[in-house]
C-alpha positions in Angstrom: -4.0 41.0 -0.8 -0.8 39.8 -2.3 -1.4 36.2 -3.7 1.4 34.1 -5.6 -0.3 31.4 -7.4 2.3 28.0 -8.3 0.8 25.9 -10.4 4.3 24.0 -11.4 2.5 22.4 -14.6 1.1 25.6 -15.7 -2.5 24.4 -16.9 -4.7 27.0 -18.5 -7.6 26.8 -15.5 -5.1 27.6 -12.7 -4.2 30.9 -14.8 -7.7 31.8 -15.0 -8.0 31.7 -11.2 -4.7 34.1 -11.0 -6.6 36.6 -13.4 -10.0 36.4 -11.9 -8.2 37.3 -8.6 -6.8 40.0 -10.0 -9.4 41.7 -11.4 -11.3 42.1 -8.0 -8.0 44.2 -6.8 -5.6 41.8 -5.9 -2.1 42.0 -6.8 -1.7 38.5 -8.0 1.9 36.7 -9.9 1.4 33.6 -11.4 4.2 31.0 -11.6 4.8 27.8 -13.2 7.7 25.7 -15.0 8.8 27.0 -17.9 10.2 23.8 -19.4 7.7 21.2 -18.1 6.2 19.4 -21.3 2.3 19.3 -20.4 -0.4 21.9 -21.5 0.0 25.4 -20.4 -1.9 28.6 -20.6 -0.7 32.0 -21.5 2.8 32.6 -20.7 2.9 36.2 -20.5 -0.2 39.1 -19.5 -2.5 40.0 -22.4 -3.6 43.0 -23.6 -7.1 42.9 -21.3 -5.6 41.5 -18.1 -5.9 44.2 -15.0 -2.6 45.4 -14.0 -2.3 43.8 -11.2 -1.8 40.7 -12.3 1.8 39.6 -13.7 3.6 36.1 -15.2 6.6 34.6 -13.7 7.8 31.4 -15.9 10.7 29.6 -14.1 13.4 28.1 -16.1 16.2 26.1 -14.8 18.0 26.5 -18.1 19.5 22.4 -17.5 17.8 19.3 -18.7 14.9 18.1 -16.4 14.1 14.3 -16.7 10.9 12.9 -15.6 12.3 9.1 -16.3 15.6 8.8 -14.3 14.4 9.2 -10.6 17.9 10.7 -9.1 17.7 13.3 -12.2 14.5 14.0 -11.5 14.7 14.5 -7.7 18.0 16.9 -8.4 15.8 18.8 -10.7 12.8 18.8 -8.8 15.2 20.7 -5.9 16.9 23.1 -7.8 13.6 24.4 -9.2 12.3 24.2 -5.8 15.3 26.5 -4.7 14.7 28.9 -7.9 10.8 29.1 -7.1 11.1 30.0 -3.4 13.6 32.6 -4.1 11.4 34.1 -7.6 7.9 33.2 -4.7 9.6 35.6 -1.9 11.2 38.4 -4.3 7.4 38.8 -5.0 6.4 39.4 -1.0 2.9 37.6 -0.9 0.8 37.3 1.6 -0.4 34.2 0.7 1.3 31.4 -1.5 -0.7 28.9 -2.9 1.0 26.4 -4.7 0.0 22.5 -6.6 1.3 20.2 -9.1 4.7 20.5 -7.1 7.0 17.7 -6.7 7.2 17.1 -3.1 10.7 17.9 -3.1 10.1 21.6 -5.0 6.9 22.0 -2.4 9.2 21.5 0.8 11.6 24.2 -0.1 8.4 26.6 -1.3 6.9 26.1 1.7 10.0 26.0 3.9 10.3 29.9 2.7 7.0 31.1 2.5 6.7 30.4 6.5 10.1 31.9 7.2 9.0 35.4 5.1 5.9 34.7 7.2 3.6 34.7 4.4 0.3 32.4 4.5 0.7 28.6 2.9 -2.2 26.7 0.7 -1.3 23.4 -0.2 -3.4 22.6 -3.6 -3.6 18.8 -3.6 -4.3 18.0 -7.1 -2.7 14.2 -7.0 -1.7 12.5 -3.5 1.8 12.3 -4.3 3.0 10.1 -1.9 0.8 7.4 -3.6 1.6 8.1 -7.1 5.1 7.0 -6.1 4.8 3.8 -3.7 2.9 2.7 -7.2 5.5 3.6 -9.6 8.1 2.8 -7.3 7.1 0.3 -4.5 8.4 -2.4 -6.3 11.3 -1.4 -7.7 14.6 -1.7 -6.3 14.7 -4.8 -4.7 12.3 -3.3 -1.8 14.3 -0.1 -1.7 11.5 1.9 -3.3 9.1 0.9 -1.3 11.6 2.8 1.6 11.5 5.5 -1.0 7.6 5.7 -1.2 7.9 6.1 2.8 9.8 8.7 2.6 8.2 10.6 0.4 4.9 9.6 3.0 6.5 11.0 6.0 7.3 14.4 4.1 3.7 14.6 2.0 2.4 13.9 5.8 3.8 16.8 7.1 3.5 19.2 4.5 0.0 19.1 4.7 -0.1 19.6 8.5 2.5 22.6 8.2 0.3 24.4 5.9 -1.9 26.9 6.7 -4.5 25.4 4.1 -5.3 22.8 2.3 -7.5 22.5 -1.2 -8.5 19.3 -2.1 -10.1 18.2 -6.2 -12.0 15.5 -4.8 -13.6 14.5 -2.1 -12.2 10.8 -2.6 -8.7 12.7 -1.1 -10.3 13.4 2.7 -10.2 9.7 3.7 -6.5 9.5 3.4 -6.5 13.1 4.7 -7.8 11.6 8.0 -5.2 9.0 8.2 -2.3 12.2 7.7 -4.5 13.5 10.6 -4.8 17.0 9.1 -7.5 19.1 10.8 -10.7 19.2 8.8 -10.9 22.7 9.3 -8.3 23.6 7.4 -9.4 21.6 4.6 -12.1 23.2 1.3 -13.1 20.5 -1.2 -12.7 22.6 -4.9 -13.2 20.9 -7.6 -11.1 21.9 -10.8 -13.0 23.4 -13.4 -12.5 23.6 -17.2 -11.1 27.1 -18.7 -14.4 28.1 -20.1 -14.1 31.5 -21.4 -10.5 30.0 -23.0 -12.2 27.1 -25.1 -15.0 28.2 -26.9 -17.5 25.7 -28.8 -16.1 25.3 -32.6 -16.9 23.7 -35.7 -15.4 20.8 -36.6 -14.0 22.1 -40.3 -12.5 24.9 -39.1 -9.4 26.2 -40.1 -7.1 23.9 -38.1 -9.2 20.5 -39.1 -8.6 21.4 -42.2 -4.8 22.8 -42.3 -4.5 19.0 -41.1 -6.5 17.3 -43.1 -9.1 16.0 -40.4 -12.1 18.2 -41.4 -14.0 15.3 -43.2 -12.6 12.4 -40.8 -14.1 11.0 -38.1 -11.5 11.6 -35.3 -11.4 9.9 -31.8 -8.8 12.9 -30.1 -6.7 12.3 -27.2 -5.1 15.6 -25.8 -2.6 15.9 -23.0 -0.2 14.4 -21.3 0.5 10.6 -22.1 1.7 10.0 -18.5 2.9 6.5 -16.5 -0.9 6.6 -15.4 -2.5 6.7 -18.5 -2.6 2.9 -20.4 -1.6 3.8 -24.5 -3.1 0.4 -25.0 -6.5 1.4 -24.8 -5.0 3.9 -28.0 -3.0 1.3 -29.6 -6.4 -1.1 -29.5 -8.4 1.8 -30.5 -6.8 2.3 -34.0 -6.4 -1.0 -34.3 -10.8 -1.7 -34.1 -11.0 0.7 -37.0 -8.0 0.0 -39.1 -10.5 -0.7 -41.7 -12.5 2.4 -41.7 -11.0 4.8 -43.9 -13.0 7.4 -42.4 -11.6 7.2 -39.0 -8.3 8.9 -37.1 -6.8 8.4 -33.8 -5.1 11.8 -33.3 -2.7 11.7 -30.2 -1.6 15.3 -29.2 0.0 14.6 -26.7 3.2 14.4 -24.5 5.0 12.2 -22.3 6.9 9.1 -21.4 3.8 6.6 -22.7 3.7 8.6 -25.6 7.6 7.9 -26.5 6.8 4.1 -26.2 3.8 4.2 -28.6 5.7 5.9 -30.9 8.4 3.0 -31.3 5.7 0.6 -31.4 3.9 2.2 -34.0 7.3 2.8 -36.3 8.1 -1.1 -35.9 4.3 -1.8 -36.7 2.8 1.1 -38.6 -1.1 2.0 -38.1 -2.4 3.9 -40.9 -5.1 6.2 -39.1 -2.7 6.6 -35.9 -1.5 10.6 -36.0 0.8 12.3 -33.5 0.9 15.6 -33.0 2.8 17.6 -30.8 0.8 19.6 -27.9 -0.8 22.6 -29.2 -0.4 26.2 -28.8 -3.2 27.5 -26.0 -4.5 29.5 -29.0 -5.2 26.4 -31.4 -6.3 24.2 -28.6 -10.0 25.6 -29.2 -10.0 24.2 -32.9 -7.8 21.1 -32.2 -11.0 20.1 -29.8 -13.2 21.0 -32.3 -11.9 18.9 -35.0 -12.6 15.8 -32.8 -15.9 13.4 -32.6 -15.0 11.8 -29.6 -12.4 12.7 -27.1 -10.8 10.2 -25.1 -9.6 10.2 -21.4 -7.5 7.9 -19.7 -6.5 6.5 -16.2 -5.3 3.1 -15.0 -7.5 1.4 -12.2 -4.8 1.6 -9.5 -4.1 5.7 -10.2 -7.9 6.0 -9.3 -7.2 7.1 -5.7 -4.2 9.6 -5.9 -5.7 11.1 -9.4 -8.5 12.9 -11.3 -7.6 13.4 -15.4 -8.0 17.3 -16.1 -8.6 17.3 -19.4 -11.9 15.7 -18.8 -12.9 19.5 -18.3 -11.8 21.0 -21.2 -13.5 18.2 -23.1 -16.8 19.2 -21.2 -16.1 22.9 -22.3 -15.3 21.6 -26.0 -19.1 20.2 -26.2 -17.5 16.6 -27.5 -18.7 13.4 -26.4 -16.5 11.5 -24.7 -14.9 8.1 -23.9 -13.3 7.7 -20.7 -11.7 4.3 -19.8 -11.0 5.0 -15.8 -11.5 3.7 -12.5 -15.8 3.8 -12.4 -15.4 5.8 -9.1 -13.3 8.2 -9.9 -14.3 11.8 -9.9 -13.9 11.9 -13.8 -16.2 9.0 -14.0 -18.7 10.1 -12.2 -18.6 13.9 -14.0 -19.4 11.9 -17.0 -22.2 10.1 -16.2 -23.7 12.8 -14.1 -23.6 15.6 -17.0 -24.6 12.6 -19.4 -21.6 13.5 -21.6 -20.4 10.6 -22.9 -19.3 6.8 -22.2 -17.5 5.8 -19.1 -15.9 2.2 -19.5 -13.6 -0.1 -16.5 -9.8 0.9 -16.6 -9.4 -3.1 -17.0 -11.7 -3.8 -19.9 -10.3 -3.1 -23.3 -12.9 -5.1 -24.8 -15.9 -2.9 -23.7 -13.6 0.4 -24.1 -13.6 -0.7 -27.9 -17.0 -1.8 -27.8 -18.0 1.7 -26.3 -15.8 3.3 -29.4 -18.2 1.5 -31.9 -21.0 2.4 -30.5 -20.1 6.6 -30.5 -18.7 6.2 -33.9 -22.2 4.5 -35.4 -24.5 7.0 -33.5 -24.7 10.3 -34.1 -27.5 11.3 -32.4 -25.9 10.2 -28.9 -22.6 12.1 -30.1 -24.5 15.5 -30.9 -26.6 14.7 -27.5 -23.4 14.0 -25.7 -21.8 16.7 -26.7 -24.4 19.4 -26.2 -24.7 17.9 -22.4 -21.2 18.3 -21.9 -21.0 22.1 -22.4 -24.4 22.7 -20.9 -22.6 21.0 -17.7 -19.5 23.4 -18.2 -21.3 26.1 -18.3 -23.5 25.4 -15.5 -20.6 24.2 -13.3 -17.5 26.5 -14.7 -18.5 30.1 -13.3 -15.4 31.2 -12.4 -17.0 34.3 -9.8 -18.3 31.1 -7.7 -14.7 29.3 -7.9 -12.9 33.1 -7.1 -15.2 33.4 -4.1 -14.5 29.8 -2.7 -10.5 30.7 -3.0 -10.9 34.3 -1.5 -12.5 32.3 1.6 -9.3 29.4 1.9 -6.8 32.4 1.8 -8.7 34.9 4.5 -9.2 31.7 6.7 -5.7 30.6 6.0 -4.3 34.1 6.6 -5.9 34.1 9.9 -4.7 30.9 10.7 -1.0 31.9 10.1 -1.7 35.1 12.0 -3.0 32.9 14.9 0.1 30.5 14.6 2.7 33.4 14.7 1.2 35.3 17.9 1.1 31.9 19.6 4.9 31.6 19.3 5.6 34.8 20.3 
């Protein structure tokens, strides 16, 4: 089978799906957005991937903004434009593509059905959602006609596609209301790259190229998004401004990030660090070097979200401290695998409170921490996850098949 695997983001888990593929015989390309600013995997094939699979990065070689919405919308077509052209020069069978804009995704899957070739949408956020919140209000009530819009087209997306992968559960309810088949629809839950972040110790060579191997570090890693609340990490280094011992490392990326940055300059906090996002090949030690790893997520993201990098933390074996909706998937990985502290999106106080408690007890971090990566390993077995995939894209191939002899 010919798979192309579009993960616009370019996260390292999604690659590790496109090379598990591969080595059962599949010819597999992976593309992803050269210049977005998050976390990515390996941009090119190493030296003990199968053959069969190869790397596409797409660039649009132009500024892309994610803060003026007309820029961001021109940008999010042309790459949609550049994808579906790079996507069909490849011939796939099946396309299976997330983390896409809406207006990159219509034009990806506009193509793949006219090459004939078999379409998985991979809901990772609800889309539609994430912008009647950041937008609803805006505009003197035109972006809440924007938000609509952007409805109507996520709507039918979904029921164009040949298949539909869901992160969560907590996504089929408004599934229901798009009234997308529930046949069509597998509930896979993201995983953490496993095999990519091994355990390590905290002195190792990157703690101490940065001077955090004998500091107690609270380490947020990612993206610093519109959906994450930097004043959970603002309050955070301001509890232990008198602890000498302790560091808030931020490395991180994003338009939240920018703003804590001017704060910080205006109103400097010792034990606040930023760091820019790692190479994939440091990413291993810049975990290690943490205590406590922190995950964020405002209350009203809870239903169009789930924060990623709650799985590489699990793989990292670091306790953590997640300030999120107390329903949402993330949450309720944490307290089930035991791995750390799960506190309200809207309660700073006890998100601090929790931050004491972790720093005081080491017994709960090592405890914590050692549940986390037992649950990774128990849950991160990529053959399962390869196996679940192989399933949507026969069913979804069949389903395109099915569709195509009907209209003839």
């Amino acid at each position: 089978m010919r798979i192309a695997v579009h993960d616009f983001v370019g996260h390292p888990f999604q690659f590790e799906l496109s090379q598990a593929l591969a080595r059962r015989g599949h010819t597999v390309r992976h593309f992803f957005f050269a210049e977005d600013i998050g976390p990515k995997g390996p941009r090119t094939v190493g030296p003990d991937d199968p053959p069969t699979l190869s790397i596409e990065p797409i660039s649009l070689r132009a500024p892309y903004s994610k803060t003026n919405f007309a820029r961001r919308r021109a940008g999010d077509i042309l790459y949609g434009r550049q994808a579906a052209a790079s996507i069909a020069a490849f011939a796939p069978d099946v396309v299976i593509s997330g983390n896409t804009p809406l207006d990159a995704q219509e034009l990806i899957l506009s193509r793949a059905r006219a090459d004939g070739a078999a379409f998985v949408f991979w809901m990772q956020d609800f889309y539609s959602l994430a912008v009647d919140r950041l937008l609803g209000k805006r505009w003197l009530g035109a972006g809440r006609l924007v938000a609509q819009h952007y409805h109507r087209i996520e709507r039918r997306q979904l029921q164009l596609s040949d298949g539909v992968v869901l992160i969560s559960e907590d996504f089929a309810s408004q599934l229901e209301q798009f009234q997308i088949p529930p046949e069509k629809v597998s509930v896979i839950p993201n995983w953490g790259a496993l095999d990519s972040i091994p355990l390590r110790p905290k002195a190792n060579a990157w703690a101490k190229r940065h001077g955090l191997d004998d500091k107690f570090v609270f380490l947020y890693s990612g993206t610093l998004a519109l959906k994450h609340n930097p004043e959970r990490l603002w309050a955070l280094a301001r509890a232990f401004r008198g602890d000498p011992e302790v560091m808030v490392v931020l490395a991180a990326s994003g338009v939240s990030l920018d703003g804590l940055k001017k704060r910080e300059a205006a109103d400097p906090q010792p034990n606040l660090t930023f760091l820019p996002l790692q190479p994939i090949a440091e990413f291993p030690d810049l975990l290690g070097a943490a205590d406590v790893v922190v995950a964020l997520l405002e209350s009203d993201a809870g239903e169009f979200s789930v924060p990623s990098k709650v799985l590489s933390y699990l793989c990292a074996g670091r306790s953590i401290l997640l300030s999120a909706p107390t329903d949402n998937l993330a949450a309720r990985v944490v307290r089930r695998s035991a791995s750390g502290l799960v506190v309200s999106a809207d309660d700073e106080a006890a998100f601090v409170e929790a931050a004491r408690a972790l720093r005081a007890d080491a017994s709960t971090r090592n405890e914590c921490g050692q549940a986390a990566r037992r649950y990774a390993e128990e849950s991160f077995e990529i053959g399962a996850v390869t196996d679940r995939f192989e399933a949507v894209f026969d069913r979804a191939r069949m389903a395109r098949a099915k569709n195509t002899t009907g209209r003839a």
